[in-house]
N, C-alpha and C positions, 0 to 999 in steps of 0.2 A: 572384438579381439580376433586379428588373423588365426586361420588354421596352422600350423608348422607339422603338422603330422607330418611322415612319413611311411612306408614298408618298407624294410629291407631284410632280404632274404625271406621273408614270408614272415617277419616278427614289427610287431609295431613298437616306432617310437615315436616320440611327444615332440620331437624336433630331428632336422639330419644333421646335427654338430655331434660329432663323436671325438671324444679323447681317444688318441694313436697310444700305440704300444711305445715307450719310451721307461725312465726311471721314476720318472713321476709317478708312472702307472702303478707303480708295485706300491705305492706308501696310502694303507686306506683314510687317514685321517686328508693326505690330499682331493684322495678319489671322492670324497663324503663335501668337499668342501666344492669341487666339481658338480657335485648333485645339487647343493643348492643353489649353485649359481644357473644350473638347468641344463646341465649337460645330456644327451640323446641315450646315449651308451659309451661302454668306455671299453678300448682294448688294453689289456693286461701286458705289462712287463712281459717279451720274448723270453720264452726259455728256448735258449742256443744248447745244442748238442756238447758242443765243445765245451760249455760250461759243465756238464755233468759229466764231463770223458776225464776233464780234470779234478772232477771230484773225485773222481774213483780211481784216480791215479792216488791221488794224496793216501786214499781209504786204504792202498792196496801197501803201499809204503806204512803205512802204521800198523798194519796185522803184520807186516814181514819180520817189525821189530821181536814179536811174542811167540816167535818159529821155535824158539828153544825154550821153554817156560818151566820152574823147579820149584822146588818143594819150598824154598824159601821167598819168593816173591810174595810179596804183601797183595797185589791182585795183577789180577792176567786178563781184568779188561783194557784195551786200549785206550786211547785220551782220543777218541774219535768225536768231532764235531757231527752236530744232526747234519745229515744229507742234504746236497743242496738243491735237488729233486723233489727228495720229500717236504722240502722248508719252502719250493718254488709251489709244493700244491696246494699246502697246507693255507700257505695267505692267499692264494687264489680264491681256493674253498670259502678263506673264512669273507673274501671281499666281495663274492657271489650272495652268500647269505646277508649283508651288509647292507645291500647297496638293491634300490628298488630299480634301478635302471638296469636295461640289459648290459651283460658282460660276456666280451668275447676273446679267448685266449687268442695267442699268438705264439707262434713254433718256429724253429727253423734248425732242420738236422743236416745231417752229409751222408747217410746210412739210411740204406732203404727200409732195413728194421726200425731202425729208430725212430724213423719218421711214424712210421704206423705204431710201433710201440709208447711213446709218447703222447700221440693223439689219443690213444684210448685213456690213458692216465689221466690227460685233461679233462676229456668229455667225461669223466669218472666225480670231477669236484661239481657238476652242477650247471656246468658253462654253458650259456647261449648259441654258443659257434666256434670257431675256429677260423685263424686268420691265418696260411700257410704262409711263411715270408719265403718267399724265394730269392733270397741276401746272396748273392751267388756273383764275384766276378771272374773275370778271364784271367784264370794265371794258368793253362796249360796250355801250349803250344801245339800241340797236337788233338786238341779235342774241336771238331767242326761247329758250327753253329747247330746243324740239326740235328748231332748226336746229343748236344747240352740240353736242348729243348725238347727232343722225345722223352727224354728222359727227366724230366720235371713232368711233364704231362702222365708219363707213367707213376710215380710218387702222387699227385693230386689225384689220380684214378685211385693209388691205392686205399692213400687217406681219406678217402669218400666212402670207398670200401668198408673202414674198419670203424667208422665214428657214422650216430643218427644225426648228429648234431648240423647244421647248415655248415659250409664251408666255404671262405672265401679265401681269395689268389692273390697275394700284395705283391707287385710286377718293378723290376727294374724299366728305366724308358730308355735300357743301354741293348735293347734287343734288335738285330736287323730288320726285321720289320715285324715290330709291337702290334700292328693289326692281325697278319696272319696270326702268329703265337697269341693274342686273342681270342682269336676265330676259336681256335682249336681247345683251348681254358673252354670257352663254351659249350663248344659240342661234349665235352667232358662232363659236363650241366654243373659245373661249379654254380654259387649262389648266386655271388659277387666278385668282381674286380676291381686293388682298389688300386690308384693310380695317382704318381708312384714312391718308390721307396727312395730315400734321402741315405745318400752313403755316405761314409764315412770317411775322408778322403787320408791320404798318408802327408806330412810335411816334415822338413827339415830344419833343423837349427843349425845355423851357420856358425854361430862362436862355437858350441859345442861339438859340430859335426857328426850330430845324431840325429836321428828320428825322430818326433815327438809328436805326440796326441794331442789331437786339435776336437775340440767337441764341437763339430760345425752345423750349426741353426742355419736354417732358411732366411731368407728376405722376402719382404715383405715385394708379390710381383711374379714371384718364384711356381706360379700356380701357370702362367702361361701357358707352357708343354701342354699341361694335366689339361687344363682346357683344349686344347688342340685334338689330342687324341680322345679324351672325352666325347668332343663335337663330332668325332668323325666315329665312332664305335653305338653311341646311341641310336635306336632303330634297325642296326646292325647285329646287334647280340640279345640274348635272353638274356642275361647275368646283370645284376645291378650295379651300376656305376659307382665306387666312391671315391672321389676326388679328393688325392693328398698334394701337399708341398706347395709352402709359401701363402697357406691359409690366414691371414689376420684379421679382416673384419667382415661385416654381415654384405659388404657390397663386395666384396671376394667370393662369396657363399653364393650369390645371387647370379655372379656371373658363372658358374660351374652347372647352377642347377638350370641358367638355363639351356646352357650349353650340353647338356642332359645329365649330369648327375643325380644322383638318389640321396646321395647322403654324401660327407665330408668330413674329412679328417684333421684333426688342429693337436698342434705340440710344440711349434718354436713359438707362436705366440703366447701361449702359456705360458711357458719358461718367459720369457719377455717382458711377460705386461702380472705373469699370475692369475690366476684362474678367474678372475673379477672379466676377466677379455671373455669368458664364455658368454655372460649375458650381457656386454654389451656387441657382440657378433650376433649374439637372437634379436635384438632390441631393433641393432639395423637392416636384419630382412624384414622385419615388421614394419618398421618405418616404409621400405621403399613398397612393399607390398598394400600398403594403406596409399601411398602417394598415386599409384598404378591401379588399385582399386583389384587388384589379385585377395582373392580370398583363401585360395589354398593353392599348396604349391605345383599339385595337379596342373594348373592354371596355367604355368610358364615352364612346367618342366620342360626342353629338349625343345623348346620356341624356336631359338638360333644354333641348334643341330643341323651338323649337313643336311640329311635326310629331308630335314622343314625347309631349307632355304631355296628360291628360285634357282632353274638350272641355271641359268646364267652367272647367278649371283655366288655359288658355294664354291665354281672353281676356285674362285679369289681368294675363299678368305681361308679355306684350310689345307688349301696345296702349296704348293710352290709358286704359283702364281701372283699370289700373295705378296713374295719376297721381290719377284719380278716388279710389280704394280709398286711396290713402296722405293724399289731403286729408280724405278724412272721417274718418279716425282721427287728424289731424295734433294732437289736443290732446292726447290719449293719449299721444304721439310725444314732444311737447316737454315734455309732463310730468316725463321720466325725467331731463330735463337742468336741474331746475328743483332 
């Protein structure tokens, strides 16, 4: 039987396939159903700031109603629903006591309090870790690239600050340059960086001429990038690598890790295929790892990382060169499909 261990962040698990933070995540009769198909560790349902800003909007409008309260009211509690704060730690709590695999929250505020007030709240139910999302796009026009970026660096400093727990960095790959702002997550001594986050894009209905919500899944392929910058940060950084987007099978797994990941992140194949996709994604690094005669994943981690590859050979494959090298052959290319 192949090894599948892993470290991450200085905590061991039995394999690096980890369930991402998603919907899925919050329901523990899924998460339980994830364990036995042999999932590594599982990130937890995001609690978004904005989600509790509007709870306590609603809270603050229901006490407003009992401002004038008399002798004749039948009761002067409010019809206040349980907190959606309290209700996001309470299943966290109870899915950490639950579940034997490690679990690690997932946050994402706009408030420098919050951020740090929050994380402590988490690290408070039991949690493994902490996954900062830094969900963050460009809607000011006035704010520079590296006023947006010192200032997440200053929030992950602080939330390191105020939590024992490990912490890791989940990155847009929409940043100027994702190596530097890398770099920098590092020198911060984050744990891990995982790479990257799948947004949520806006679309339009044409008959209606409204906006409308598209729940948009990865494809299968979608992992290219994550490799890319993967390959090129391994040997590079202290922080452990986990490889997200367009994760589907164990030959997707294989090419990340050796490209230097540590571990790896899966959620649109889930949703997809249903959790039954966990072990058949273990099943196929075992396989290729038996065919190759790798025993543990030590063995080929970060094999085909820049760092490892001849001087000659690495300009090619993760610069620009690359793109060069495949346009001048590109008649050759399409020849095959003619």
């Amino acid at each position: 039987m192949k090894n599948l261990e892993t470290t991450f962040m200085g905590i061991k698990l039995d394999n690096p396939v980890i369930l991402g933070a998603s919907n899925m995540s919050s329901h523990l009769d899924q998460l339980k159903k994830a364990e036995q198909q042999g999932i590594g560790a599982v990130v937890y349902k995001t609690l978004f700031e904005e989600q509790v800003q509007l709870e306590n909007l609603q809270l603050d409008e229901r006490l407003s109603q009992y401002a004038h309260i008399h002798a004749e009211m039948t009761s002067i509690h409010p019809d206040v629903d349980f907190s959606d704060i309290d209700y996001h730690l309470s299943r966290l709590r109870k899915t950490k006591e639950s579940l034997s695999v490690p679990v690690f929250a997932s946050l994402n505020a706009v408030n420098r309090e919050s951020w740090i007030s929050y994380a402590r709240m988490l690290e408070q139910t039991g949690i493994d870790g902490i996954e900062v999302n830094l969900y963050q796009t460009p809607v000011d026009f006035s704010s520079s690239s590296e006023s947006v970026e010192n200032n997440q660096i200053a929030i992950v400093e602080e939330v390191k600050k105020a939590v024992s727990v490990p912490v890791s960095v989940k990155l847009s790959s929409d940043y100027t340059n994702i190596l530097h702002f890398a770099k920098k997550l590092d020198e911060a001594k984050v744990g891990s960086l995982v790479l990257f986050n799948a947004f949520f894009q806006p679309d339009i209905d044409i008959q209606k001429e409204k906006h409308k919500k598209v729940f948009n899944l990865t494809q299968k392929g979608d992992y290219k990038k994550t490799l890319r910058y993967t390959g090129m940060l391994y040997g590079n950084i202290k922080a452990d690598i986990c490889s997200s987007r367009g994760v589907f099978t164990g030959e997707d797994v294989v090419k990340l890790i050796l490209s230097g990941a540590t571990t790896v992140q899966v959620v649109s194949s889930v949703y997809k295929h249903g959790v039954e996709r966990i072990a058949s994604i273990k099943n196929g690094i075992t396989e290729w790892m038996q065919q190759k005669g790798y025993n543990n994943l030590d063995e080929f981690r970060g094999k085909l990382a820049n760092v490892n590859l001849d001087k000659n050979e690495h300009s090619l494959v993760y610069k620009r060169a690359q793109y060069v090298d495949l346009m001048l052959t590109s008649e050759t290319i399409f020849g095959n499909f003619q």
